[in-house]
C-alpha positions, -999 to 999 in steps of 0.1 A, spaced: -195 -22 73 -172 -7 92 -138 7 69 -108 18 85 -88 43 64 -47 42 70 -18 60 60 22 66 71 14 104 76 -23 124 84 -12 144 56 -20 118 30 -54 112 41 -65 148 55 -79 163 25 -102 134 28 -108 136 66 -117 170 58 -141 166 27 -160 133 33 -199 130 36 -207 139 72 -233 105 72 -195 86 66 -189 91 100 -216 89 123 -221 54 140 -241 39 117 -239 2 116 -244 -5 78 -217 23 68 -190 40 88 -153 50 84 -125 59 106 -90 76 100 -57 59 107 -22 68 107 2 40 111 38 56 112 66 53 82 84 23 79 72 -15 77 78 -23 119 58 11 130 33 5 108 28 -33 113 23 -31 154 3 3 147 -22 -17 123 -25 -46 146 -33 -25 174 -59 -6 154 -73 -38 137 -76 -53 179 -97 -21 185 -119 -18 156 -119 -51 138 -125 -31 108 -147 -51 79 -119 -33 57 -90 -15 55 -77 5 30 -44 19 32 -34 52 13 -4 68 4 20 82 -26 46 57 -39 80 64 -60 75 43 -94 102 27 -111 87 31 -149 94 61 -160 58 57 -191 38 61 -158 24 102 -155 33 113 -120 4 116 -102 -19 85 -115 -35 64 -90 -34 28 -85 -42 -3 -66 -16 -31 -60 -25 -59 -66 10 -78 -50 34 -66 -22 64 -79 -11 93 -70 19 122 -60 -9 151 -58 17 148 -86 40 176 -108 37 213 -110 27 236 -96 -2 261 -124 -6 291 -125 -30 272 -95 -48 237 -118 -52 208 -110 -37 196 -137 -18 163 -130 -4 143 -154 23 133 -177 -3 165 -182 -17 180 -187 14 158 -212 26 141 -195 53 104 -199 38 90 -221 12 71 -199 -16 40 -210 -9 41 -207 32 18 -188 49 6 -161 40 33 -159 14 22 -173 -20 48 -178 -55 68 -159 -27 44 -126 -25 18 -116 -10 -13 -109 -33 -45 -94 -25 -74 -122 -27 -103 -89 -22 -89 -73 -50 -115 -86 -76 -141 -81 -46 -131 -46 -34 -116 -28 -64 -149 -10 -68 -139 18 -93 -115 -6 -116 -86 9 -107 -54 -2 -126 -34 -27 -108 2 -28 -103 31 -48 -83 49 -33 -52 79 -33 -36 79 -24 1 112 -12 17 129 3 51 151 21 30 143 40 -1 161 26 -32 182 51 -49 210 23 -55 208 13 -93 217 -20 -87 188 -22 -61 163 -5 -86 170 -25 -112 167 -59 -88 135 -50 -76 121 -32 -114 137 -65 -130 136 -98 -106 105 -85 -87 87 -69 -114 80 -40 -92 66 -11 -105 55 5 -72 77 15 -39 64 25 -8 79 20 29 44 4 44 25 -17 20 39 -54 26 28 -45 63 -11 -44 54 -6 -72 29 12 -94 54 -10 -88 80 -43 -89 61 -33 -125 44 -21 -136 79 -53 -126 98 -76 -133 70 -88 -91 73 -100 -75 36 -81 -49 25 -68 -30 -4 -40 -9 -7 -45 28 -31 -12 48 -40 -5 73 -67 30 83 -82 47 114 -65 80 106 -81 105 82 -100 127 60 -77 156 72 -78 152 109 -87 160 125 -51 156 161 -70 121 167 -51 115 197 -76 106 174 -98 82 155 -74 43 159 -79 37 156 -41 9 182 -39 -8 167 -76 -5 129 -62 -15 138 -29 -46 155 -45 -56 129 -71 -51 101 -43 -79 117 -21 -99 122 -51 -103 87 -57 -104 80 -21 -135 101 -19 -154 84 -51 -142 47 -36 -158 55 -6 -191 68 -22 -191 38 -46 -183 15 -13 -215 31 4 -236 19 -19 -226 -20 -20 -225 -18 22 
């Protein structure tokens, strides 16, 4: 099994990169994993995940990061997997309605690899080795701080997660039929651009946490 770890930034995986079992990454065929950093924002990090996926067809890919939640009952810092993605800011804002690509016309719900007009994970039940809770996700260029936008993509969407790359994995994994699962734990509330009352360093930390004990459980299936 060969598992491909990504994130926007090195700085979300490194703690990892610089804890994990040394037998991780050596070349063994049964077990071996490889760091990945993909850029912020859904186009960098769609063309830098295809170009990694063309050099390492990776039997999974797990992508990492901290998201900004939009219910305010979730403790900053808890981890999660998501369990559906969607792009939150493609299309138009017409008469004061959002009108996203479905609504316009553009895509039928259910056309590839969209499905009910998202993109869901169909590993989940296979690769969410440790049980991790599972949430929806929003995935944006630009990070919602509009209450009209939070409240579109907390309400319509049911988002509870944000984060500027997910969709991208999702997207691409669906498309090109490549497992993957997508780990993120709460740094912040959307909206609140105060970042001293951020839990960057505690999210950061509890993320790689988990990241280690996934990979340890994952070893053990390979």
């Amino acid at each position: 099994m060969r598992v491909i770890i990504t994130a926007a930034t090195h700085g979300e995986w490194m703690p990892s990169f610089q804890k994990i079992n040394p037998k991780y990454v050596g070349n063994s065929k049964q077990f071996s994993v490889g760091f990945h950093e993909s850029g912020i924002g859904m186009l960098a990090s769609s063309v830098s995940i295809m170009k990694m996926f063309t050099q390492e067809t990776p039997t999974l890919i797990i992508q990492v990061g901290i998201a900004g939640c939009f219910d305010k009952k979730v403790p900053l810092g808890k981890v999660f997997t998501v369990k559906d993605d969607f792009a939150g800011d493609i299309g138009v804002m017409e008469n004061k309605v959002w009108k996203d690509l479905f609504d316009m016309k553009f895509d039928k719900p259910n056309d590839p690899p969209y499905e009910k007009k998202s993109l869901p994970n169909p590993w989940l039940n296979q690769f969410n080795v440790l049980n991790l809770p599972t949430k929806k996700a929003v995935t944006v260029n630009t990070i919602s701080t509009d209450k009209s936008k939070i409240e579109l993509y907390s309400g319509r969407y049911k988002a509870v997660l944000e984060s500027m790359e997910g969709a991208s994995l999702h997207y691409i994994g669906r498309d090109l039929t490549i497992p993957f699962i997508q780990l993120r734990a709460v740094s912040n509330y959307v909206g609140e651009r105060d970042k001293s009352k951020w839990k960057m360093q505690e999210a950061i930390y509890n993320l790689n946490e988990t990241l280690l004990e996934y990979l340890d459980a994952l070893y053990k299936i390979a």
